[in-house]
C-alpha positions as CSV (number, residue, x, y, z in Angstrom):
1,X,0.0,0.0,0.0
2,X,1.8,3.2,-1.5
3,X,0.2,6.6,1.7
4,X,0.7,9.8,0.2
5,X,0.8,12.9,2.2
6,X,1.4,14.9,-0.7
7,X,0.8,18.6,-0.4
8,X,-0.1,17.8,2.8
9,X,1.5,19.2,6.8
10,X,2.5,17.3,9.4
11,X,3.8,18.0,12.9
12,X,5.7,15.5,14.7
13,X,6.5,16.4,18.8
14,X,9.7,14.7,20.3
15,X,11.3,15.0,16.6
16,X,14.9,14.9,17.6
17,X,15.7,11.5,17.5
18,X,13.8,8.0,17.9
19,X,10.2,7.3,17.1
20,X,9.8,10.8,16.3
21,X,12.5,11.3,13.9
22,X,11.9,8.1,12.1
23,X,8.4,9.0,11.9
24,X,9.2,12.9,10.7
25,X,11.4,11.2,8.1
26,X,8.8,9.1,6.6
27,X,6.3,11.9,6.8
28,X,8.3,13.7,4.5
29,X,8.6,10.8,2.1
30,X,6.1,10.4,1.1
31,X,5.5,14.0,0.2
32,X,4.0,16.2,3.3
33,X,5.8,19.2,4.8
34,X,6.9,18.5,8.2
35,X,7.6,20.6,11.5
36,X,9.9,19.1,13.4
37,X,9.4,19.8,17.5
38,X,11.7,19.0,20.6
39,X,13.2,20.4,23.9
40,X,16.6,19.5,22.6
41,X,17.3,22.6,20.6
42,X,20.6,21.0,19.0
43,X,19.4,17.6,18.2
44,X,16.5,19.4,16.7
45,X,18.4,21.4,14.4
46,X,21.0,18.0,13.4
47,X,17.3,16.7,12.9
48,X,16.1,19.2,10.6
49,X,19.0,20.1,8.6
50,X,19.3,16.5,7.9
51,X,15.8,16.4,6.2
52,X,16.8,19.8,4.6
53,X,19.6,18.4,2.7
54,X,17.8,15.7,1.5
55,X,15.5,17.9,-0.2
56,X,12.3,17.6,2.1
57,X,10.2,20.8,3.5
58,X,10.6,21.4,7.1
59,X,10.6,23.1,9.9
60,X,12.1,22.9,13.4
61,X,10.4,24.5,16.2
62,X,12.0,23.9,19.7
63,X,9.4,23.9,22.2
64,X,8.8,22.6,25.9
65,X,5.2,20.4,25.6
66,X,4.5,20.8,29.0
67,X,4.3,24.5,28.4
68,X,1.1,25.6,27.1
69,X,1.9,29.1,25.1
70,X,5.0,27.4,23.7
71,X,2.6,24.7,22.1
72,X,0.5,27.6,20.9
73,X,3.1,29.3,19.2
74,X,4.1,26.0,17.4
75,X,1.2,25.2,15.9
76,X,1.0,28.9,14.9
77,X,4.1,28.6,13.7
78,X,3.8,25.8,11.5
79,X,-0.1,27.1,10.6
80,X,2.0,30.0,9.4
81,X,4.5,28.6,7.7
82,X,2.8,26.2,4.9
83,X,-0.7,27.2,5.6
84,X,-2.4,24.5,7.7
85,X,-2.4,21.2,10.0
86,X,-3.3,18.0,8.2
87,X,-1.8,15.2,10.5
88,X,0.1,15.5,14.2
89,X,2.2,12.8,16.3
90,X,2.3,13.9,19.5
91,X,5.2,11.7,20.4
92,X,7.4,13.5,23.2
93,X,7.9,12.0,26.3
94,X,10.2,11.0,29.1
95,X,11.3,8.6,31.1
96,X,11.9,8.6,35.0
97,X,13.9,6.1,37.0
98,X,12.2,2.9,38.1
99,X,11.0,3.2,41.9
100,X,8.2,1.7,44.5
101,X,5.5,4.6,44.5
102,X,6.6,5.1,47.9
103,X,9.6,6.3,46.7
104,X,8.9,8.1,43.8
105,X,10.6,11.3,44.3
106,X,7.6,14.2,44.1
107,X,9.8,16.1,41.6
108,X,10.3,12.8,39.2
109,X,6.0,12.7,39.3
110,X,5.4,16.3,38.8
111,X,8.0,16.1,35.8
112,X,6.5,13.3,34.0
113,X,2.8,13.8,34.6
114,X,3.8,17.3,32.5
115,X,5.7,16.2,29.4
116,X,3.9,12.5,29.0
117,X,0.0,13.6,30.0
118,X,0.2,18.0,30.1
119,X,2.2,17.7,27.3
120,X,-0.3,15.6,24.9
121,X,-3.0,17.6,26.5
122,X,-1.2,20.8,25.8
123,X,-1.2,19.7,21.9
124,X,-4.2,18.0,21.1
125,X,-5.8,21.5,22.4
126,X,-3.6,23.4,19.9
127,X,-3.9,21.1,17.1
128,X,-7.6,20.8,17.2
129,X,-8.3,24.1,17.4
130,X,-6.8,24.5,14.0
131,X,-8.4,21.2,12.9
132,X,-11.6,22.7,13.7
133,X,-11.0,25.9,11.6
134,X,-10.2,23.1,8.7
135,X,-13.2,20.6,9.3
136,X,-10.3,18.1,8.9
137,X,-7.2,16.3,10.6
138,X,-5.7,13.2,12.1
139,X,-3.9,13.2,15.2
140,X,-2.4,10.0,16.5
141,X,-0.8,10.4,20.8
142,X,2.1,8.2,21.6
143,X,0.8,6.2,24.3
144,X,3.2,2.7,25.0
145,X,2.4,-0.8,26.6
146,X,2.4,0.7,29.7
147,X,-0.8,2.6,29.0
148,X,-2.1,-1.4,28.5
149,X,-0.4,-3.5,31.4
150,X,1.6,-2.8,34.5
151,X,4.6,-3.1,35.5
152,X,6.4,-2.5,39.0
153,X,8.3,0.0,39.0
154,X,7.0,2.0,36.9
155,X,3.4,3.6,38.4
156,X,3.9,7.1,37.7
157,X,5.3,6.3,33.8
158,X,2.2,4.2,33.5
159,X,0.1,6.3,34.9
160,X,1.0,8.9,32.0
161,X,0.2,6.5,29.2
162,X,-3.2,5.0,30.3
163,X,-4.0,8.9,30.4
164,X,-3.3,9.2,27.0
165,X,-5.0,6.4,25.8
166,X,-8.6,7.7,27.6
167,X,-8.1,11.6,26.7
168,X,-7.6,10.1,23.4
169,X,-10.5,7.9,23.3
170,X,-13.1,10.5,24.8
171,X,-11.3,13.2,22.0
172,X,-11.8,11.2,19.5
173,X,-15.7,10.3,20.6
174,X,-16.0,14.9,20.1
175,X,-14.3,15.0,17.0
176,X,-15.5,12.5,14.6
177,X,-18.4,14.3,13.9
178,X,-16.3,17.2,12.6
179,X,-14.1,15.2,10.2
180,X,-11.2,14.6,12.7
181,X,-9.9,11.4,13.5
182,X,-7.6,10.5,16.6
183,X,-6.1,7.4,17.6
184,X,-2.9,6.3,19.8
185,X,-0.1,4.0,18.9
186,X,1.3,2.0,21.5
187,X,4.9,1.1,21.4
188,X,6.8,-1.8,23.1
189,X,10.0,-1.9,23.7
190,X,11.9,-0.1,20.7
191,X,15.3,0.2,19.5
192,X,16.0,4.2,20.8
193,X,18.1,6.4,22.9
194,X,16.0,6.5,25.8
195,X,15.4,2.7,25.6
196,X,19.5,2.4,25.6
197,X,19.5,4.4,28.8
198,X,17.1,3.0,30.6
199,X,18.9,-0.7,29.9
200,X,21.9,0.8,30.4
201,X,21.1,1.9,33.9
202,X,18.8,-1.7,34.3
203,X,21.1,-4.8,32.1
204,X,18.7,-6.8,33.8
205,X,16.0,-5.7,32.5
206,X,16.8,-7.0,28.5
207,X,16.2,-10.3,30.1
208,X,13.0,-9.8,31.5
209,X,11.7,-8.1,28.1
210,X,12.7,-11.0,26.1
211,X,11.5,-13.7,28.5
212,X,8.1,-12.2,27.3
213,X,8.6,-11.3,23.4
214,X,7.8,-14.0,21.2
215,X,9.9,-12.7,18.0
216,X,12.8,-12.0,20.7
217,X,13.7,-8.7,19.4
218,X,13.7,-5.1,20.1
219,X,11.3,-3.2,17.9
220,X,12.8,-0.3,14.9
221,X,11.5,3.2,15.2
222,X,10.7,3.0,11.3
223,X,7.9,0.1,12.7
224,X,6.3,2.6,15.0
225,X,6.7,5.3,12.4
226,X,4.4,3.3,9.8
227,X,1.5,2.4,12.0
228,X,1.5,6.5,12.9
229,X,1.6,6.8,9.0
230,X,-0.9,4.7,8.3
231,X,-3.5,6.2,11.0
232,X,-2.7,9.4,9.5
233,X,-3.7,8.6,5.7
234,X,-7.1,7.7,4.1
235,X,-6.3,4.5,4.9
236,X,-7.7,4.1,8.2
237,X,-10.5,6.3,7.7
238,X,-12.7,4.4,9.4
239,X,-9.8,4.0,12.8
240,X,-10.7,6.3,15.6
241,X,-10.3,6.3,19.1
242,X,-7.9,2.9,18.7
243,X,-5.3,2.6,20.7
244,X,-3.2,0.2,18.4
245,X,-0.2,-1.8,20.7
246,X,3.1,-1.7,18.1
247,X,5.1,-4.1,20.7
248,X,5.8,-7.6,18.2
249,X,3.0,-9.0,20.4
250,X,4.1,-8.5,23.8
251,X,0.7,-7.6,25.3
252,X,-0.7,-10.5,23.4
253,X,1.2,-13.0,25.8
């Protein structure tokens, strides 16, 4: 199946590197013009030069997604730039360390509760507004497997993700009627920089992963970047309010 974007925009959060980049990259393959986002203001701009050179249209916006007016002004931004919003990945996110809820440092809560859940809050808001004005628009929120199962350790992270998966769900139930579709993806454990730190920091962990993935193998971001594509297009007109696990059937076990 051949998705074009063609004359199309597309905004992709958490752009730097990872799930985002790949799926900026393949945005702009197949034809739309893509702002790039992300806190990182360097990686950003490796990002987006990168995608310059090979010819694409895009923009890089560095923006905190936990701050509300910064989210504004990106979606102005790119609304401003090339002249409307057609599909959006809200994909940024962080990570905390692994910790009984007992001991969850109040800080480490605060922090992810406003990039993970604020964050895709901050940017559906923004989005849809626009979306609105256009009686059109897909956006797909990067949820993960913890917004499907447990895992100890990991309440506050979790916590984030099943939030995205309902605000998602109950946006999705508004929006249909005006022509806008949203859906979630949700990841499993992928081959990215924040992945590599976290087993970096937990070697054990690799072991416990693979005791439960049946094709024993980390997922690519270029995976995750497809499904996003794919609930994006014409293709999946008839997807909303999905919340589609991309984890080589880890939940399934």
């Amino acid at each position: 199946m051949q998705i074009s974007f063609e004359n199309k925009v597309a905004l992709v959060t958490g752009a730097a590197m990872g799930i985002g980049l790949a799926t900026a990259k393949m945005f702009a393959e197949a034809g739309a013009a893509v702002v790039l986002s992300d806190y990182n203001e360097a990686a950003l701009k490796t990002a987006t030069d990168q995608l310059e050179a090979a010819g694409h249209r895009v923009l890089g916006v560095t923006c905190d997604v936990s701050k509300e007016t910064e989210v504004a002004a990106m979606v102005e931004k790119a609304v401003a730039t090339f002249g409307r919003l057609d599909a959006a990945f809200n994909n940024a996110g962080i990570q905390i360390p692994a910790n009984d809820v007992v001991d969850v440092p109040s800080e480490d809560y605060e922090r992810v509760m406003a990039v993970n859940l604020r964050g895709v809050w901050n940017c559906m808001q923004a989005e849809l507004r626009q979306m609105h004005k256009q009686g059109s628009g897909a956006i797909v929120n990067c949820s993960s497997i913890g917004g499907l199962i447990g895992n100890p350790g990991l309440a506050a992270y979790h916590g984030t993700k099943y939030g995205v998966i309902g605000m998602t769900q109950s946006a999705a139930l508004e929006n249909a009627p005006r022509g806008i579709r949203l859906n979630s993806v949700c990841p499993g454990t992928i081959d990215t920089p924040m992945v590599a730190k976290m087993l970096a920091e937990q070697p054990e962990a690799m072991d416990v992963i693979m005791k439960k993935q049946p094709n024993k193998r980390l997922g690519r971001p270029e995976e995750v970047a497809a499904a996003v594509l794919w609930l994006c297009s014409d293709a999946a007109s008839f997807v909303l309010g999905v919340a589609l696990p991309v984890d080589g059937g880890y939940t399934a076990t």
